[in-house]
Structures are given as structure tokens and as C-alpha cells.
Backbone as a ProteinNet text record, in pm:
[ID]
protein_1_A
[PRIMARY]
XXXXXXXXXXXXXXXXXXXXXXXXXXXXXXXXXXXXXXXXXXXXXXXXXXXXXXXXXXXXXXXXXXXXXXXXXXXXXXXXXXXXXXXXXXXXXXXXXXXXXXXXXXXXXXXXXXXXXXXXXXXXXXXXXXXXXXXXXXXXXXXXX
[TERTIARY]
14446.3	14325.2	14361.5	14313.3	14346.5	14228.6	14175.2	14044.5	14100.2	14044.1	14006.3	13906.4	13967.2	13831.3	13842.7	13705.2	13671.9	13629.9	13691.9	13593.8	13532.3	13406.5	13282.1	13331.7	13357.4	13341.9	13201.2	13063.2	13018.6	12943.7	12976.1	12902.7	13001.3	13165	13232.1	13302.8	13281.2	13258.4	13344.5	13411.1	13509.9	13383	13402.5	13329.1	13418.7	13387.7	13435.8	13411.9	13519.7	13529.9	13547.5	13456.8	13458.2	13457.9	13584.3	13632.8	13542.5	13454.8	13385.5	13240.1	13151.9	13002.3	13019.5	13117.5	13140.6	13103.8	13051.6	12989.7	13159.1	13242.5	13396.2	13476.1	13461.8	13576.1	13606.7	13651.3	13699.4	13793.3	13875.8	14012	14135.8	14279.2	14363.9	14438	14416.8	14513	14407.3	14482.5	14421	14456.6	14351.9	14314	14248.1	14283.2	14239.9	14182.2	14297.7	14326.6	14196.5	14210.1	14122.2	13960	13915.5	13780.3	13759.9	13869	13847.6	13926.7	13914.4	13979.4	13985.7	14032.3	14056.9	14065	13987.2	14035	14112.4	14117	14194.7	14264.7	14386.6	14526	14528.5	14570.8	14546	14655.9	14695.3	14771.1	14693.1	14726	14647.3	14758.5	14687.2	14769.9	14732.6	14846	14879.4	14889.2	14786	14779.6	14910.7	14929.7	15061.5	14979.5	14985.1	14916.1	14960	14940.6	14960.2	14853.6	14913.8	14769.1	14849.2	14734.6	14727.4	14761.6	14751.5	14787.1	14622.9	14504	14424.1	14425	14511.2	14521.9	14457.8	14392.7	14311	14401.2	14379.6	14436.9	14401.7	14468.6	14441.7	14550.2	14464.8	14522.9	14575.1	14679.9	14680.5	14774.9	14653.1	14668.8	14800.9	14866	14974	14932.3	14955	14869.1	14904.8	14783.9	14761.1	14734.5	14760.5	14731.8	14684.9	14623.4	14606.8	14700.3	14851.5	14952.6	14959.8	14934.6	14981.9	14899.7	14762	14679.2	14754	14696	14717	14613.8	14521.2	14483.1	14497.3	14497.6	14537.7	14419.9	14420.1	14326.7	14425.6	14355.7	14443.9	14315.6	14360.3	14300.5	14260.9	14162.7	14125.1	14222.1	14268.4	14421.9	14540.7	14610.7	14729	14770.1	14899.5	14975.5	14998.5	14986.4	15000.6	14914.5	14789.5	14642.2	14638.1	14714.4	14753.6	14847.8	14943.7	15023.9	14984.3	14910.9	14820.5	14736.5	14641.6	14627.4	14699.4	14782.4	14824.5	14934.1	14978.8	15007.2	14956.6	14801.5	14752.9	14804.5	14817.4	14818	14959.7	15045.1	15190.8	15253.5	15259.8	15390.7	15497	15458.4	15577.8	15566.2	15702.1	15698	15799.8	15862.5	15937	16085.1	16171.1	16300.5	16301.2	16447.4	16459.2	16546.3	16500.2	16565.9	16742.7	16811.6	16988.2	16939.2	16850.5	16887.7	16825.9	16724	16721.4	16842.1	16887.6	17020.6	17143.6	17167.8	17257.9	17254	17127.7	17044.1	17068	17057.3	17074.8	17170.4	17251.4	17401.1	17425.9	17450.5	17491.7	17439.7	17295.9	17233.9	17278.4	17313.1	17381.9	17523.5	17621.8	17779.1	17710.9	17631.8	17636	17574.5	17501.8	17450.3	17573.8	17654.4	17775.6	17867.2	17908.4	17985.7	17950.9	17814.3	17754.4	17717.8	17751.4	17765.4	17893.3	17983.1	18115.8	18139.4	18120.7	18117.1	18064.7	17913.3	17905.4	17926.5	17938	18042.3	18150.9	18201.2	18330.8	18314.8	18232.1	18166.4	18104	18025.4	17977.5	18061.5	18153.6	18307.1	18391.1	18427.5	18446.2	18395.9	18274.5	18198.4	18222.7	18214.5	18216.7	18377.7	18443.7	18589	18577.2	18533.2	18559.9	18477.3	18355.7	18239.7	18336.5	18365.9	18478	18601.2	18612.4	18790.6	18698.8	18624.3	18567	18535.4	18520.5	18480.8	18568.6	18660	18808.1	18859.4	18844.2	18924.5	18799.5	18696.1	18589.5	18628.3	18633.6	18652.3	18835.5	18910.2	19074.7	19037.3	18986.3	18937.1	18895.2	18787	18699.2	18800.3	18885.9	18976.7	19070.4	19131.4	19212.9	19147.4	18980.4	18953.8	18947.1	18945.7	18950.8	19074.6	19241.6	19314.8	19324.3
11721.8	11672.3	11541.9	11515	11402.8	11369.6	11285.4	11234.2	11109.7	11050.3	10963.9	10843.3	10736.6	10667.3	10509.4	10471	10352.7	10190.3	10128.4	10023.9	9921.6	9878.6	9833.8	9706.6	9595.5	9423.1	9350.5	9409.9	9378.8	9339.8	9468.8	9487.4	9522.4	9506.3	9547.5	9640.1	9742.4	9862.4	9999.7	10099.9	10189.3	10295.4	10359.1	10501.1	10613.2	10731.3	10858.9	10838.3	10863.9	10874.8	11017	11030.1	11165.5	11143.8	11227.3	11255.9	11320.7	11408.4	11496.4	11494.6	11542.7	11581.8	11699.6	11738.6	11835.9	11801.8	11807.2	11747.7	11705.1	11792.5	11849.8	11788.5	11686.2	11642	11511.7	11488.6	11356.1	11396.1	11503.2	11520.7	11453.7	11479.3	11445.6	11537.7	11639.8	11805.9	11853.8	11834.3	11843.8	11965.4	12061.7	12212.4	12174.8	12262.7	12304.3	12185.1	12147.2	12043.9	11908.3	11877.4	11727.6	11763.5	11924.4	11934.4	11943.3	11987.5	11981.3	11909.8	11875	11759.6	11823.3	11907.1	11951.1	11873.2	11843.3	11764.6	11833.9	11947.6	12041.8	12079.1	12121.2	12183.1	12303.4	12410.5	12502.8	12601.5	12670.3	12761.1	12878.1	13016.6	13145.3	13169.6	13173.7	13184.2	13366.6	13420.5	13552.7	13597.5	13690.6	13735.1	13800	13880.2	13955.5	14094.9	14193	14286.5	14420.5	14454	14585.2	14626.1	14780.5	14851	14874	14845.9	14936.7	15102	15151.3	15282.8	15337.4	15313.8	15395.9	15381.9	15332.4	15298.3	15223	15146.2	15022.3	14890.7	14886.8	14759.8	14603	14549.3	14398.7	14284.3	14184.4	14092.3	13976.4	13892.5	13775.2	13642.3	13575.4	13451.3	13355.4	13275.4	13197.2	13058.1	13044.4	12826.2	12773.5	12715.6	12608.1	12528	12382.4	12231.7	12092.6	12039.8	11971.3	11839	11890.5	11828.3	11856.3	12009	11994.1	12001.6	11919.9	11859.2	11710.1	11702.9	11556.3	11479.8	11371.8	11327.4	11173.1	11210.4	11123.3	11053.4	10900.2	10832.4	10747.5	10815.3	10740.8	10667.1	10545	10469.4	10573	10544.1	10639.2	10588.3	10404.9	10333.2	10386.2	10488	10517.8	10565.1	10507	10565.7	10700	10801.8	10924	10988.9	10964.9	11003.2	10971.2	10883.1	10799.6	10917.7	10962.8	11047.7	11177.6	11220.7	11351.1	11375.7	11252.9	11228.1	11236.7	11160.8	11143.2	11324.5	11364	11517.5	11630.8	11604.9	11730.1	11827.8	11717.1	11755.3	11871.4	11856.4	11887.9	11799.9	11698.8	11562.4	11591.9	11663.5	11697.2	11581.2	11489.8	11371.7	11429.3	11550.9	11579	11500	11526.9	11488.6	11352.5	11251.7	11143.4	11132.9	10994.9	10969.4	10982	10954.6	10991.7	11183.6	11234.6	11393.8	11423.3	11349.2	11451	11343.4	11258.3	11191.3	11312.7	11387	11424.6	11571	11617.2	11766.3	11738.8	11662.8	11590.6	11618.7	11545.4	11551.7	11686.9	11762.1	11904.8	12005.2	11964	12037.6	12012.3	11903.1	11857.7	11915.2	11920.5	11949.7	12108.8	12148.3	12328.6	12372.2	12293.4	12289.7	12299.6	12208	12144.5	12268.6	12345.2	12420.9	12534.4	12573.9	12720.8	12679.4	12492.7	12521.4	12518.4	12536.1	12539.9	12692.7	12748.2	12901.9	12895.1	12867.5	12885.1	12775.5	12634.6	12534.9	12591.1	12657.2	12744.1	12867.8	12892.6	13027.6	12936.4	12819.2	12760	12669	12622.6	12581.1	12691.3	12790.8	12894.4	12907	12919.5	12976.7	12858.6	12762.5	12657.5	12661.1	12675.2	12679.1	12758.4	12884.3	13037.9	12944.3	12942.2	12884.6	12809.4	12672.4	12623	12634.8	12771.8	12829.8	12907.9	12965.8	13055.1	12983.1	12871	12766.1	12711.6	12678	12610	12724.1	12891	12955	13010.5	13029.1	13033.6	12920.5	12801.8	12685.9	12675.9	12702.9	12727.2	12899.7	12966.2	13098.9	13019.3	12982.9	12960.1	12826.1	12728.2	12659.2	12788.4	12912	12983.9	13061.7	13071.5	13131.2	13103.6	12956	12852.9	12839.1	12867.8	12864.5	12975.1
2000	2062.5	2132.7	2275.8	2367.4	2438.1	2387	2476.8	2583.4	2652.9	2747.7	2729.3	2672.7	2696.2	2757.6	2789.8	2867	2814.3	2800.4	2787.4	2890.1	2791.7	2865.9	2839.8	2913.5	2897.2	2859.6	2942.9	2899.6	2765.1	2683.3	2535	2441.7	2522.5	2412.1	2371.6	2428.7	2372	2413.7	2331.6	2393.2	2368.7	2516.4	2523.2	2555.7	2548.9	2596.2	2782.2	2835.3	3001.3	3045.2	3110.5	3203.8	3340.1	3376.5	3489.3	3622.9	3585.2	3622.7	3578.3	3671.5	3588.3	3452.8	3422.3	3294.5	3205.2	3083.7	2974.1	2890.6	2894.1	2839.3	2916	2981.2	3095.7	3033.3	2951.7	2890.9	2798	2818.7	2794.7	2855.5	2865.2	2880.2	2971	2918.1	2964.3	3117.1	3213.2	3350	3384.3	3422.4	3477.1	3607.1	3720.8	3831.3	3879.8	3935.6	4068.9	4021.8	3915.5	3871.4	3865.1	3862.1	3855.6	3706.2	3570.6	3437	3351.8	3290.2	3194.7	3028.7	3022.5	2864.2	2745.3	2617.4	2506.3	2442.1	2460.5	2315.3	2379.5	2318.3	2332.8	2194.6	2229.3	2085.2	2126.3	2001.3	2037.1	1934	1973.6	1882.6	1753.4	1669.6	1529.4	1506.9	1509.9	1488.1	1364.1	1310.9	1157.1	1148.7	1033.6	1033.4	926.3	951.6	924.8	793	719.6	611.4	591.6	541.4	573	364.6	305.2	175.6	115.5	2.5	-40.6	9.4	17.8	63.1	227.8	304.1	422.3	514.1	421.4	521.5	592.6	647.7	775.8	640.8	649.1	565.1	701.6	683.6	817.8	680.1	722.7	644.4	746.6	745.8	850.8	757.5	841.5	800.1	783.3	616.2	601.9	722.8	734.4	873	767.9	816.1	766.9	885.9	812.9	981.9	991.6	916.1	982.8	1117.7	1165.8	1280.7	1410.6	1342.1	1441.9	1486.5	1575	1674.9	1740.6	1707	1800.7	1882.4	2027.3	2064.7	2146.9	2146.4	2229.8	2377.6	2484.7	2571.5	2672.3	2707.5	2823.6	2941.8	3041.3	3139.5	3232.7	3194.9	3317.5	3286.3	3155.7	3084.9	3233.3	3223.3	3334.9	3357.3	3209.9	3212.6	3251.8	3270.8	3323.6	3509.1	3540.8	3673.3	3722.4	3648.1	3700.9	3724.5	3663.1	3669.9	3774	3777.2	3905.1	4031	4029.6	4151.7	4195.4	4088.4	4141.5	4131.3	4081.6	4059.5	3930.2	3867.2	3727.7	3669.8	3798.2	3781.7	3744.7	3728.2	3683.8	3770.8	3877	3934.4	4067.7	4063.6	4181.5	4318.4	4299.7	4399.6	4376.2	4462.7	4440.4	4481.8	4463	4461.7	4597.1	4619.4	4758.3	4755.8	4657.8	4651.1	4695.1	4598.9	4610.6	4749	4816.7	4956.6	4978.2	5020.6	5106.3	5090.2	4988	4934.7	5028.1	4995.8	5037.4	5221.5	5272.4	5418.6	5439.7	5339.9	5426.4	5425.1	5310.6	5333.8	5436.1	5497.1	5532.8	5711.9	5729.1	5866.1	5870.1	5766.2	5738.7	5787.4	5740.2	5738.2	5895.4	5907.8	6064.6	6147.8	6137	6250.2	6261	6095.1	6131.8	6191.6	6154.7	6240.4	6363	6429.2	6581.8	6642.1	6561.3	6619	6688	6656.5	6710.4	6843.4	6851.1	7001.3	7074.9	7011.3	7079.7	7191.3	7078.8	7184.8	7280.6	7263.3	7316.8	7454.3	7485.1	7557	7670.7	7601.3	7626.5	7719.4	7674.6	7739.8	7862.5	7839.5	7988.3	8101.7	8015.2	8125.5	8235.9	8147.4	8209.7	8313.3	8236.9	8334.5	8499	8477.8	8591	8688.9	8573.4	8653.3	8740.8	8692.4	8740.9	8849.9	8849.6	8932.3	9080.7	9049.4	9156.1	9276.5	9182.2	9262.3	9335.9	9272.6	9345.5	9449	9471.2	9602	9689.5	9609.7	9757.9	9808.6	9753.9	9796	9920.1	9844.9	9943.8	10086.7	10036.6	10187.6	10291	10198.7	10314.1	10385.7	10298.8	10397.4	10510.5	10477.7	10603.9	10742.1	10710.5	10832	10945.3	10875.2	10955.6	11025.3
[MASK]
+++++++++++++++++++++++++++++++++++++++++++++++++++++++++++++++++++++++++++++++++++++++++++++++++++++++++++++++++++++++++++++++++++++++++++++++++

């Protein structure tokens, strides 16, 4: 369990903070893009099942204790509530400026070599154009004598 809460300067006082008009929005655990604010976190506890000699089904749940409850009180300012925010409740910040620098460079090295191919291919033509040229204008001086 992770609530959210606020305090008041004027009177003192820590309240429950809601995120949302939700009555339930003064959780911690952020669902669908900052419109819900979850307090509870739960997981489904799975019976384990035998059926008896007259063949009836019998379920038998596994001790729970509320060791392995949790509750936590966090500020509505906790930086971890700030971070949720600010990604939409992925914690996800995107890569770091070394890893795109890094992602850059490779991505220019791989560029350069797939223009070496038609580098030369472009290179080529130019020559040919070129050679093609000199021998039209050497032509057209012999027509003259």
C-alpha cells in the first residue's frame, strides 16, 4: 500500500492528496497516462487444489501474514512521484547523452561506408563525361583543317 500525501502550513496538518477528481487517486502506482493513481499493489494468491476419496474438489490457500504487506507514505513533492510524472508513469528517461554520442558516431561510420559505393560509381561517370568531352572538342579542332 502507497498513498500520497499533502501538507497544509496553515493548520498543520498531513492529508491524503489526490491527483485526480477520483475518489482512489491518492496512490503512488500511476495507471493510464496520470488520469489514476493506485494505492494498492496486490498480487493473486493461487489455492493449490485435491479432490478427496468421494471426489470433491477441496482448495487450500497458502499462510499469508501481513509481513508481506507494505505501507508506504510518500510526499505528493517525492521525487519518485516527480518522476512518474514527468514520463508518464514509465520511469523511463530515454538514453544518456555519452549513449546517443556513441549511437551518432556509429550511425555516421555506417552511413560513410554505404556511400563509398556510389561515391565511386559517381566518380566514374564523371571521368567517362569528362573523357567524352576532350575527345568531341580534339574531333571538332580536326574538322577545321
Amino acid at each position: 500500500i502507497c498513498v500520497q500525501v499533502d501538507h497544509d502550513p496553515t493548520d498543520m496538518t498531513w492529508s491524503l492528496y489526490r491527483r485526480t477528481s477520483n475518489p482512489s487517486s491518492y496512490g503512488c502506482d500511476m495507471k493510464v497516462a496520470g488520469m489514476q493513481w493506485n494505492p494498492a499493489r496486490y498480487v493473486l494468491v493461487k489455492p493449490s487444489t485435491h479432490r478427496d476419496a468421494a471426489g470433491r474438489l477441496h482448495y487450500k490457500f497458502p499462510k499469508t501474514t501481513l509481513e508481506d504487506v507494505a505501507i508506504v507514505v510518500r510526499s505528493r513533492a517525492d521525487p519518485y512521484i516527480e518522476a512518474m510524472l514527468s514520463t508518464n508513469g514509465s520511469l523511463n528517461f530515454g538514453i544518456g547523452s555519452n549513449d546517443a554520442y556513441v549511437t551518432a558516431l556509429v550511425c555516421l561510420l555506417i552511413g560513410l561506408l554505404l556511400a563509398i559505393q556510389p561515391g565511386c560509381q559517381f566518380y566514374e561517370c564523371y571521368r567517362t563525361q569528362r573523357a567524352r568531352g576532350k575527345e568531341q572538342r580534339y574531333s571538332k579542332l580536326d574538322q577545321w583543317e
